[in-house]
Structure formats: C-alpha cells, structure tokens
mmCIF file of the C-alpha atoms, coordinates in Angstrom:
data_MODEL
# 
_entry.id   MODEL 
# 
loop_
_atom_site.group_PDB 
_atom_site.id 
_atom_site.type_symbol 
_atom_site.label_atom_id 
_atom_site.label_alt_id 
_atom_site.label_comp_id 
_atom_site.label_asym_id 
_atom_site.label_entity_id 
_atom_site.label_seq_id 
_atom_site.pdbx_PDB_ins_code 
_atom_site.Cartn_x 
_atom_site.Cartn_y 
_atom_site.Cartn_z 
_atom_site.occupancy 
_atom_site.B_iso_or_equiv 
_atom_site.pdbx_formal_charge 
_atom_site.auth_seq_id 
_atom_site.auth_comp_id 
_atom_site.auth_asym_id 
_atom_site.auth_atom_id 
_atom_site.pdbx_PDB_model_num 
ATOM 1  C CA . UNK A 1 1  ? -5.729  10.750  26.428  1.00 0.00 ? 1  UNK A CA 1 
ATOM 2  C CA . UNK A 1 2  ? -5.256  10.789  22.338  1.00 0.00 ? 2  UNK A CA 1 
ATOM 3  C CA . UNK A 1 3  ? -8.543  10.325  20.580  1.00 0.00 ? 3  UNK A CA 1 
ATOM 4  C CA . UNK A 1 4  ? -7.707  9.176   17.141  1.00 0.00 ? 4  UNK A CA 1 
ATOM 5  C CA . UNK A 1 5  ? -10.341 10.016  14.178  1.00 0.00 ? 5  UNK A CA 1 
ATOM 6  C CA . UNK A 1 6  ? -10.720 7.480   11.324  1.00 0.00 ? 6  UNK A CA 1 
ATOM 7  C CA . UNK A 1 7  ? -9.225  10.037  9.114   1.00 0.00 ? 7  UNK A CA 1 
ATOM 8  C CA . UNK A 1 8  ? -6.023  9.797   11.906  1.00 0.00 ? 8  UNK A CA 1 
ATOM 9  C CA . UNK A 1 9  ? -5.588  6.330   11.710  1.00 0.00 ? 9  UNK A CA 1 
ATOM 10 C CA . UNK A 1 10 ? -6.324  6.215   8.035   1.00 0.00 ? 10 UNK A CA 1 
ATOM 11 C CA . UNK A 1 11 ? -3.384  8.904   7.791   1.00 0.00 ? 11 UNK A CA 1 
ATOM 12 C CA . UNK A 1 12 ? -1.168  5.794   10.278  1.00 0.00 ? 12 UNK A CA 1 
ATOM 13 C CA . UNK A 1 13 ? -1.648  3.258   8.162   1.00 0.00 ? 13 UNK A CA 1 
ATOM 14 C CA . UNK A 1 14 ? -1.118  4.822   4.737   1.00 0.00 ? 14 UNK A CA 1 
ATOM 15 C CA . UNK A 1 15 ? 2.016   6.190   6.024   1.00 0.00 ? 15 UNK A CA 1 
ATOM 16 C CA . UNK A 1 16 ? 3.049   3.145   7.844   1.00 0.00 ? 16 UNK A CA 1 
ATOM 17 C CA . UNK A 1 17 ? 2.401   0.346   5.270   1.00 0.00 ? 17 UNK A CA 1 
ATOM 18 C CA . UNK A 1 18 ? 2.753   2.314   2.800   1.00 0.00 ? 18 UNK A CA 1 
ATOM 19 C CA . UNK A 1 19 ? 6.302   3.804   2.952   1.00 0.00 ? 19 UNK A CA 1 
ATOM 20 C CA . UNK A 1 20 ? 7.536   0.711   4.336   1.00 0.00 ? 20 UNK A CA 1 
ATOM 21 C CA . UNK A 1 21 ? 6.610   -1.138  1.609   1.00 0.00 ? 21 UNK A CA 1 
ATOM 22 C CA . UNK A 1 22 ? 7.816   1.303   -0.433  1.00 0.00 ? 22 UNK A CA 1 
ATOM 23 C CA . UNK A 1 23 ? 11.732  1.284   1.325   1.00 0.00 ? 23 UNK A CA 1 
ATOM 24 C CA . UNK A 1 24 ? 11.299  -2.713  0.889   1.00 0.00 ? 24 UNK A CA 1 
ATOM 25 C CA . UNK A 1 25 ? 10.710  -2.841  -2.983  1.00 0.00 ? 25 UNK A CA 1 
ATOM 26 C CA . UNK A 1 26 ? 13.755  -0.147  -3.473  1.00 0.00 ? 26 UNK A CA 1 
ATOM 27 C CA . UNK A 1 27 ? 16.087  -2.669  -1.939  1.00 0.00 ? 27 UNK A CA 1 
ATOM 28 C CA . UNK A 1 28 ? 17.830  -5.422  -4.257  1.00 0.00 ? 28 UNK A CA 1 
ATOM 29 C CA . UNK A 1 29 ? 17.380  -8.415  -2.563  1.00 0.00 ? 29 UNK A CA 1 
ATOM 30 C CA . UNK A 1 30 ? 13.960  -10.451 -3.740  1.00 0.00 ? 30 UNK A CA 1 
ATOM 31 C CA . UNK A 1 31 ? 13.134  -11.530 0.007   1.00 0.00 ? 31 UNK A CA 1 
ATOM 32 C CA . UNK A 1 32 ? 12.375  -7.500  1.162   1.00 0.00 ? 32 UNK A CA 1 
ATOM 33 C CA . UNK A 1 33 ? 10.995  -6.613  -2.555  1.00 0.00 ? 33 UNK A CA 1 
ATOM 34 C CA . UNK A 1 34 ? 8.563   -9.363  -1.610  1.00 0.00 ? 34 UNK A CA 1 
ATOM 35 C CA . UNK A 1 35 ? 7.672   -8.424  2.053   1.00 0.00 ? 35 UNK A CA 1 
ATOM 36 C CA . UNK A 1 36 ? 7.416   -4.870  0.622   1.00 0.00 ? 36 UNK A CA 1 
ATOM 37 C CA . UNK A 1 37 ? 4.504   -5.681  -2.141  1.00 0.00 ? 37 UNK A CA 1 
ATOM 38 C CA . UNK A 1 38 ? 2.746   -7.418  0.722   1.00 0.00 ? 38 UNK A CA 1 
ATOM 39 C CA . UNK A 1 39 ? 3.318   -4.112  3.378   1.00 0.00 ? 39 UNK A CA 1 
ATOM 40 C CA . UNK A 1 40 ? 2.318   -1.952  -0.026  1.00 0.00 ? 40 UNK A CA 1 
ATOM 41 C CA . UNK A 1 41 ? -0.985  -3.774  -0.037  1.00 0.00 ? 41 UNK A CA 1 
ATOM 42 C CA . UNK A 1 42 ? -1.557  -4.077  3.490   1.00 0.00 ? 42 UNK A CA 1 
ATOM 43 C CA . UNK A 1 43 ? -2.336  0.216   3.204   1.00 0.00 ? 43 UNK A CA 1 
ATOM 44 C CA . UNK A 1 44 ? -5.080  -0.584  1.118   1.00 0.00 ? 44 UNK A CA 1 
ATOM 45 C CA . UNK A 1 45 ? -7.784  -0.592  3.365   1.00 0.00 ? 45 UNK A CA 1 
ATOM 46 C CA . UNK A 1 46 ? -6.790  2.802   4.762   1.00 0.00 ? 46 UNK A CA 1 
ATOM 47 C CA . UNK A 1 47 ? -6.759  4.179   1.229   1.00 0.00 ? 47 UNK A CA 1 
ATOM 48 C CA . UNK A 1 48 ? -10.536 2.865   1.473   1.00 0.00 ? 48 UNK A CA 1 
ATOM 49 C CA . UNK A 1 49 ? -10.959 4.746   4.409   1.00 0.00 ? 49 UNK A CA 1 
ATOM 50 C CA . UNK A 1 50 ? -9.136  7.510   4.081   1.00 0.00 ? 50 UNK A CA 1 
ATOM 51 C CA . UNK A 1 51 ? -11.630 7.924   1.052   1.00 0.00 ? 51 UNK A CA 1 
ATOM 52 C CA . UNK A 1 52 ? -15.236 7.421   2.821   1.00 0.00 ? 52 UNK A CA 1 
ATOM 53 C CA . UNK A 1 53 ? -14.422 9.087   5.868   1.00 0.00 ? 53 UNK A CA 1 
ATOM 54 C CA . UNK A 1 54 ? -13.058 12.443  3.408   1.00 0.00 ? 54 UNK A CA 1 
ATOM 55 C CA . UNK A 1 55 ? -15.530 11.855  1.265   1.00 0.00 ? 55 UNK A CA 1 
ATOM 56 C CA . UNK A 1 56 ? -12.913 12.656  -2.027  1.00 0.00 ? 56 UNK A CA 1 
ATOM 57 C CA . UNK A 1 57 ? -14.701 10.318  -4.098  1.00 0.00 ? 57 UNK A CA 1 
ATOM 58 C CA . UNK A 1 58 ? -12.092 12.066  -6.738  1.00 0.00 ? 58 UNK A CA 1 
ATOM 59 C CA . UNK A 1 59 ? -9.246  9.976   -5.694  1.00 0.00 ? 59 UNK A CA 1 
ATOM 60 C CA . UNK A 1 60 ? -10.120 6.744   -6.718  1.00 0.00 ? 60 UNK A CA 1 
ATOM 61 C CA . UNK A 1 61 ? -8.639  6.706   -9.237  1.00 0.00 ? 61 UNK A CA 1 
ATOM 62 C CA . UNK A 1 62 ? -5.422  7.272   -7.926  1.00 0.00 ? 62 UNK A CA 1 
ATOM 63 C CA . UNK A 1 63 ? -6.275  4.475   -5.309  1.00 0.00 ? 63 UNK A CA 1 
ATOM 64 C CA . UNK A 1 64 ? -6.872  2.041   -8.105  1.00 0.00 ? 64 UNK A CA 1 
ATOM 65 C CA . UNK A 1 65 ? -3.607  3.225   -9.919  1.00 0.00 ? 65 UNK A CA 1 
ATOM 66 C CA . UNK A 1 66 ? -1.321  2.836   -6.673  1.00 0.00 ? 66 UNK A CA 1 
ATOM 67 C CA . UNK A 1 67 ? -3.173  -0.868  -5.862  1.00 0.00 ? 67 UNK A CA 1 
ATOM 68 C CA . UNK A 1 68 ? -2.637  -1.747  -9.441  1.00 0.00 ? 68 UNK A CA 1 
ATOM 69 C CA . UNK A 1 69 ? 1.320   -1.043  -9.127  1.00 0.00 ? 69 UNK A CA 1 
ATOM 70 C CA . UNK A 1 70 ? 1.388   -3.209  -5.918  1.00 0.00 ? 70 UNK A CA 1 
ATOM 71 C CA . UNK A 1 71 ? -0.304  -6.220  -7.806  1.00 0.00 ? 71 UNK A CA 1 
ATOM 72 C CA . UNK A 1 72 ? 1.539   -5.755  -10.656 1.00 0.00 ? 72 UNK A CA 1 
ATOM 73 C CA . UNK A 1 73 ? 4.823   -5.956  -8.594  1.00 0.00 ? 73 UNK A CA 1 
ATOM 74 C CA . UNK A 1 74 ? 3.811   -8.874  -6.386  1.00 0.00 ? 74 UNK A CA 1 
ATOM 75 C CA . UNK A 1 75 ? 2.416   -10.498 -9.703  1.00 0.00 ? 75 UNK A CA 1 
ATOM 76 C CA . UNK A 1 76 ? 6.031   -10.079 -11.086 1.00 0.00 ? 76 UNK A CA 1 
ATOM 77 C CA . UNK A 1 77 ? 8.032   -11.189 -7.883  1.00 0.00 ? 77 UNK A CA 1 
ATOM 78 C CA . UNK A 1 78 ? 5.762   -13.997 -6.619  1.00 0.00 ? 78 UNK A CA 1 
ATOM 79 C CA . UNK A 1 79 ? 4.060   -15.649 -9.639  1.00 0.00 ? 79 UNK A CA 1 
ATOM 80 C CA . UNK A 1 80 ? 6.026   -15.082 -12.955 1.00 0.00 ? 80 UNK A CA 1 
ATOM 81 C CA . UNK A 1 81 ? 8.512   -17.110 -13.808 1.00 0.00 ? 81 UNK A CA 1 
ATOM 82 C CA . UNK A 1 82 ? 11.931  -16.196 -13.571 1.00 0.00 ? 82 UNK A CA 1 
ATOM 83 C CA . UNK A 1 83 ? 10.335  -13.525 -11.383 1.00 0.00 ? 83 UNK A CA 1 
ATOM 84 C CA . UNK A 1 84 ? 11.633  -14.869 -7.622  1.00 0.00 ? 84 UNK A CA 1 
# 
C-alpha cells in the first residue's frame, strides 16, 4: 500500500494543476487560456501546504508572486473588456 505524506500530495497537486494550467494559458484559443487560469489557481492550496508542512516560510513570496500572475491573467481574460 502507498502512504502519501502531505508534502507528497502537496508535490501532486502543484504539479498537476499547476502545469496544466500552465499548457492551457500557452494555447491561443480564449476557452483553454480560461480553463487554464482556473487549473493555475486550483494549485494554490498545495502551494499553502507545501509551505506549512516544509516549513520554508522563505517562499512566500514566490507563492504570492505566482498567485498574483494567475489573478492577473484570469482578471485579463474573464473581466476586462475586450479581454474574452
């Protein structure tokens, strides 16, 4: 049986959501850009994790930085005008 730490599934998630997301917002159609800021900040909360269970208080900031990107594109493609 596979016994999966926090720090394991934290490790999942960032790489799932976050890479998928990622491929989405490289593509050019607007549908997949949009499904891609959503997948971006779906790996949020194992950013959070990945943080309290390593205790690497140190990269918040990064955290921050990468969350603010994903807002900033889903702010672009969802709510500006002219944006979607």
């Amino acid at each position: 049986m596979i016994e999966l730490t926090l720090l394991d599934i934290s490790g999942i998630g960032i790489s799932i959501f976050g890479v998928a997301g990622f491929l989405c917002v490289l593509r050019e159609e607007k549908k997949y850009q949009k499904l891609g800021t959503i997948l971006g900040l779906c790996s949020n909360p194992f950013w959070w994790l990945m943080v309290i269970t390593t205790q690497q208080w140190m990269t918040i900031p990064v955290h921050l930085l990468y969350t603010y990107g994903w807002l900033n594109k889903a702010y672009v493609l969802w709510l500006k005008k002219g944006g979607g």
